[in-house]
C-alpha positions in Angstrom: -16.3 62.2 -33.3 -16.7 58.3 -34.0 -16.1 56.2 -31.2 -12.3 54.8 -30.6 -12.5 51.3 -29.5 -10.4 50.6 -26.8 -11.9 48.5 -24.9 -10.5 47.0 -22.0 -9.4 43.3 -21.3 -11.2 42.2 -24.5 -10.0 38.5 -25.1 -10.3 38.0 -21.2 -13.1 39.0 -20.9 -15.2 37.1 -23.6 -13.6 34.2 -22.6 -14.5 33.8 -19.4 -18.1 34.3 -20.7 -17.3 31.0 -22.7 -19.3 32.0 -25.5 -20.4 29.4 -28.0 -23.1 29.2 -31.1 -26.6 29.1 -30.6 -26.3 30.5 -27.4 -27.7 33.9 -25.9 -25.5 36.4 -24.4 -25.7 40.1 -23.1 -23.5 42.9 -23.0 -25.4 44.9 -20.6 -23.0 48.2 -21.0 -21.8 48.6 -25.0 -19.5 51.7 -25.0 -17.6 51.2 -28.2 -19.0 47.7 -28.9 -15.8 46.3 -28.3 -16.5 43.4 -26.1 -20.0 42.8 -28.6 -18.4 42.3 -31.9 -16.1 39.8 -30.2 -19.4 38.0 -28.8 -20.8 38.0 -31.7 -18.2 36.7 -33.6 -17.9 33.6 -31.1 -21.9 33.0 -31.0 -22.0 32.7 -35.1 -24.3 32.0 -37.1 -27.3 31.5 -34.4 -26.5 32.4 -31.3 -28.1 35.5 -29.9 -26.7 38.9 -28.5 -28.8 41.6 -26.3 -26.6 45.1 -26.2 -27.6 47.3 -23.9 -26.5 50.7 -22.8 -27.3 54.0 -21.7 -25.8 56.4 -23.6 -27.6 56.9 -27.0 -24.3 57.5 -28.8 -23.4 54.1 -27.9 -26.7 52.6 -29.2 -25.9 54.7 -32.6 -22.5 53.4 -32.3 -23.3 49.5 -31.8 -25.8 49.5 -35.0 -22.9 50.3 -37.4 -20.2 48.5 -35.4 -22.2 45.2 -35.2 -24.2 45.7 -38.6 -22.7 42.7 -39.9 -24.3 40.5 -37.0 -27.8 42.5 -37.4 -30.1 39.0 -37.6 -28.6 37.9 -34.2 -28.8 41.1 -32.5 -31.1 42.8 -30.3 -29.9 46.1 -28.7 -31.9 48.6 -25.8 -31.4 51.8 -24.5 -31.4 51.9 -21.2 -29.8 50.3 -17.7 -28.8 46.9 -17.6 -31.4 46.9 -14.2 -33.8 46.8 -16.8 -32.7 43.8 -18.1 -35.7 41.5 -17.3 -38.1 43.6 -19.2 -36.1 43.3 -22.2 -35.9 39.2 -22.0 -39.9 39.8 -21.2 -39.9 41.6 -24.4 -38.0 39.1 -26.5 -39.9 36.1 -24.6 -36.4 35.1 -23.5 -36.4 33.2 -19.9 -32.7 33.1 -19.2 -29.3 33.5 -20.8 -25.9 31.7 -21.1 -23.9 34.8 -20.0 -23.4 38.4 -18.9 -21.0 41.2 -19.2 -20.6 45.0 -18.0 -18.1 46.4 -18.3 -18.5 49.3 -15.6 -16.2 51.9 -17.1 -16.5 55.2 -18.8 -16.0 54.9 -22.6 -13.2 56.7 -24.4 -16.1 58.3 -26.8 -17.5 59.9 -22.9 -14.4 61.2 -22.2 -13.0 62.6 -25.6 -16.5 63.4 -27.3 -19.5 63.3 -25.7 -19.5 67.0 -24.0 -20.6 66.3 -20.9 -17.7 67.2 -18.5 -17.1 63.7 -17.5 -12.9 64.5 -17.9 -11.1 68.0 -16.5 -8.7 68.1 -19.5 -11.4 70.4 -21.2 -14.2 72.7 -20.7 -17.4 71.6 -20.9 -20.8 71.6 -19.4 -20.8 70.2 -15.8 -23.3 67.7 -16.4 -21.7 63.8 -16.6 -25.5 61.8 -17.2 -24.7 58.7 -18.7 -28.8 58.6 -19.9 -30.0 61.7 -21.0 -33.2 61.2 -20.1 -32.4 61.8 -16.3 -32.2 65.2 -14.5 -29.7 65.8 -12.3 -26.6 66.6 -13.4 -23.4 67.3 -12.2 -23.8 70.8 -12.0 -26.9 70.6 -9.7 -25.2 68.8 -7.1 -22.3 71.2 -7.0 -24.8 74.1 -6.9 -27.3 72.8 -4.9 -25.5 70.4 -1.9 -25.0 71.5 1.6 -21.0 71.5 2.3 -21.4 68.6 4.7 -23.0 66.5 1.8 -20.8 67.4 -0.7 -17.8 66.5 1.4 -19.5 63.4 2.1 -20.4 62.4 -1.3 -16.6 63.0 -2.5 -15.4 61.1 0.7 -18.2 57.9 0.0 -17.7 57.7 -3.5 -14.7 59.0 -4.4 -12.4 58.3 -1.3 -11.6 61.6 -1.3 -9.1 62.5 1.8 -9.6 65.8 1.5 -13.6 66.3 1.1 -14.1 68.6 3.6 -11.7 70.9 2.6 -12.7 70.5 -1.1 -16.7 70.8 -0.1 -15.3 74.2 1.9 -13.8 75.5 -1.5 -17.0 74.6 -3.6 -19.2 76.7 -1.4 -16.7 79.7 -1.7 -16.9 79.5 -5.2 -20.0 79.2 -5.9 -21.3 81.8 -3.6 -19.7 84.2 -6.2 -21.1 82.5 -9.3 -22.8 79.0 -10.0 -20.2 76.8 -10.6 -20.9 75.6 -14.3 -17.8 74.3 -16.4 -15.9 70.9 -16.1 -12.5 73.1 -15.8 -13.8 75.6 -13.4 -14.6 72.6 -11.1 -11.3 71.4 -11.4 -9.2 74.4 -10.6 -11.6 75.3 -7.3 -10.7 71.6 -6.5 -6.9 72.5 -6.7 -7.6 75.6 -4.4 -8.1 73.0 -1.5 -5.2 70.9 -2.1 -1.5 71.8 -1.0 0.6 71.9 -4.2 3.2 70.2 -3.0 0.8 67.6 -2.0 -0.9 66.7 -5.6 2.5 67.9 -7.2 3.3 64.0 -5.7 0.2 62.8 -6.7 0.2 60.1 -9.7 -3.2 61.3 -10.5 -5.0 65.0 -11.0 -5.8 66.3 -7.7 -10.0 66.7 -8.9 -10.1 63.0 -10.5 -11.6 61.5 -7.3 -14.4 64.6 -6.6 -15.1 63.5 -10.7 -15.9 60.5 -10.3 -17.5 60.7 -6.9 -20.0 63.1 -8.8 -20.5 60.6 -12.0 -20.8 58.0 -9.5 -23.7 60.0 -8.1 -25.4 61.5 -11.2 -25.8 58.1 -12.2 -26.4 55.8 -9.0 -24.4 53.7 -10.5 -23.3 51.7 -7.4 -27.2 51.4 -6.3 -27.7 50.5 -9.9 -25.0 47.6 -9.8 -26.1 46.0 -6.2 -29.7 46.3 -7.8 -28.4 43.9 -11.2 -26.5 41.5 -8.7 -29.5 41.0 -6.9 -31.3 39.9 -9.5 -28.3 38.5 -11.7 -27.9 35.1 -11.1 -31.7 34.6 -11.4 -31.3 35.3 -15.0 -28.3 32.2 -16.0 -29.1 29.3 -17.0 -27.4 27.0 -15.5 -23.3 26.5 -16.4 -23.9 30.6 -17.4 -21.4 32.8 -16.4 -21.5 36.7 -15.5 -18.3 38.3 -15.9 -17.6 42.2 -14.7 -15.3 45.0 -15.5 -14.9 46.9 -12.8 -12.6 49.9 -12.4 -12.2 51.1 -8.6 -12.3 49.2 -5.2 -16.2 50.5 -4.0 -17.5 48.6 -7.7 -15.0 45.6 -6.6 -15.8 45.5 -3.2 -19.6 45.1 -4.1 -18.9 42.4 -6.6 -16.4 40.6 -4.5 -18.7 40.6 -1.8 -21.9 39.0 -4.1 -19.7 36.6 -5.5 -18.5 35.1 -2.3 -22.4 35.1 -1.1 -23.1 33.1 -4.2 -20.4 30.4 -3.9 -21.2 29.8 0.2 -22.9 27.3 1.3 -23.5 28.6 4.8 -23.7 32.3 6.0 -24.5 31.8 9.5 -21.7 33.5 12.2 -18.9 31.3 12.9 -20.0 31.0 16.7 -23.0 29.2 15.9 -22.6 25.6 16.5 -25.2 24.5 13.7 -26.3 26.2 10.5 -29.7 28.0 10.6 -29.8 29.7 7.3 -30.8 27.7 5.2 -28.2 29.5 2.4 -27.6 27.5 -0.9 -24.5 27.8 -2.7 -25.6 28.7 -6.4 -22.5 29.5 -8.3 -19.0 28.9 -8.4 -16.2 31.4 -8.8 -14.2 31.1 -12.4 -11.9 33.4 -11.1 -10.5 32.4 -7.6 -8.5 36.1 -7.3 -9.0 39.5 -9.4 -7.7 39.2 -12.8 -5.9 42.7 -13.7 -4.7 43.6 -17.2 -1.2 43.1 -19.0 1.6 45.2 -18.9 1.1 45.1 -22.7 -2.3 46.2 -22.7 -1.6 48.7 -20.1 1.0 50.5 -22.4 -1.3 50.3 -25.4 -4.7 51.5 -23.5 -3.5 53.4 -20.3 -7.3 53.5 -19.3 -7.3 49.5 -18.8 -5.0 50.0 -15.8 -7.5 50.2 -13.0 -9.5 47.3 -14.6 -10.8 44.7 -12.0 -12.1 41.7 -13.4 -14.2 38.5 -11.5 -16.3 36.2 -13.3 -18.5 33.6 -11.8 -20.7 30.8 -13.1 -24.2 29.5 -12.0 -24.2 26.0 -10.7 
């Protein structure tokens, strides 16, 4: 199945990467190419683009989306942590802006066939990059209870993780638990029905992501890039981020505030010791969220976050 773009906060978000010709700018997660064709549009007829994702599929799917832009582009598979080796590779020192856009891609969900959504039976396996081991499966299978309940709790603010973790070992001590549906239904087991009957959202949609979340390290992966980040701007470059739930926010928030203090010492000390430099400002003083009009057209934009900060 091709990829559906439907990408979210588009315009917004390539604006407040102030793209312009001749300049060089990465989109350090592709999905459908969305947010990249727009880039590349603005960065005409010699600026530079650096894709990066991954999921091969979206690789695939960036060479025919973007096969109009091919002399300005250069794309990699792999995690935007890497991204230094790829400037290293290009001989690139630093770049005028970057994106990621931390959410799943509509192509994930509908397509890929790796039990990242509970609307259908697949595999249990949710790896983003293929070339990794651990899948969903093997954490279900494999976890004690207390770690399981744990992980759902940590990373998917999970109320109920215990009782959900208690469930999962129940199950599986029948059978390995192996399907993206069979998941699902042991995680309704351990919820009240007239509890996620008021729910907005499917009573296993937390534990999902909470395993994703895991499978991938993708909130190790994103302190990693922030800690390296603004290293990479130029100066007056901008990195603007998607993100989609409060523990991805949280991180960012808290980075972005770090960047744009000038001291960090406790408030009780009468003279600053630390020595902090501010290095960027923020271009968002407050979360941008999406439009009701957006939200109607693309119900998946409706947890999108976004902050975006430039490098004095």
């Amino acid at each position: 199945m091709p990829y559906r773009h439907m990408t979210a906060m588009r315009s917004e978000a390539v604006a407040f990467l102030n793209c312009r010709p001749g300049k060089i700018y990465v989109d350090g997660t592709l999905g459908g190419s969305g947010h990249a064709a727009l880039i590349c549009e603005k960065i005409m007829p010699d600026g530079l683009f650096i894709g990066i994702d991954q999921d091969q599929a979206a690789i695939k799917n960036a060479n025919s989306v973007l096969k109009s832009y091919q002399t300005i582009i250069r794309l990699f598979h792999g995690n935007f942590t890497n991204l230094p080796d790829y400037l290293e590779q290009l001989e690139i020192a630093k770049v005028d802006g970057i994106l990621l856009d931390l959410g799943l891609s509509q192509h994930q969900l509908d397509a890929s066939g790796r039990g990242f959504s509970f609307l259908k039976d697949e595999p249990l396996d949710m790896r983003m990059d293929m070339r990794t081991t651990v899948t969903a499966k093997d954490l279900v299978n494999s976890l004690g209870q207390k770690k399981l309940a744990d992980l759902f709790f940590n990373f998917g603010e999970e109320r109920r993780s215990r009782a959900i973790a208690g469930q999962i070992i129940i199950a599986r001590k029948k059978a390995p638990i192996e399907s993206s549906l069979q998941l699902a239904e042991i995680v309704k087991k351990a919820i009240p029905v007239n509890s996620y009957a008021r729910q907005k959202i499917h009573p296993a949609t937390r534990v999902f992501m909470a395993l994703r979340i895991a499978v991938n390290k993708e909130l190790e992966k994103l302190e990693q890039f922030l800690d390296l980040a603004i290293d990479l701007l130029n100066p007056k470059g901008r990195l603007c981020v998607l993100a989609f739930h409060s523990l991805e926010d949280r991180i960012i928030k808290q980075k972005f505030v770090l960047w744009q203090t000038e001291c960090i010492c406790p408030k009780s000390f009468p003279q600053c010791i630390c020595n902090h430099q501010k290095t960027a400002k923020l271009i968002t003083k407050k979360v941008v969220r999406p439009s009701k009009s957006e939200v109607q057209n693309n119900p998946m934009a409706r947890s999108t976050r976004l902050r975006a900060i430039e490098k004095l």
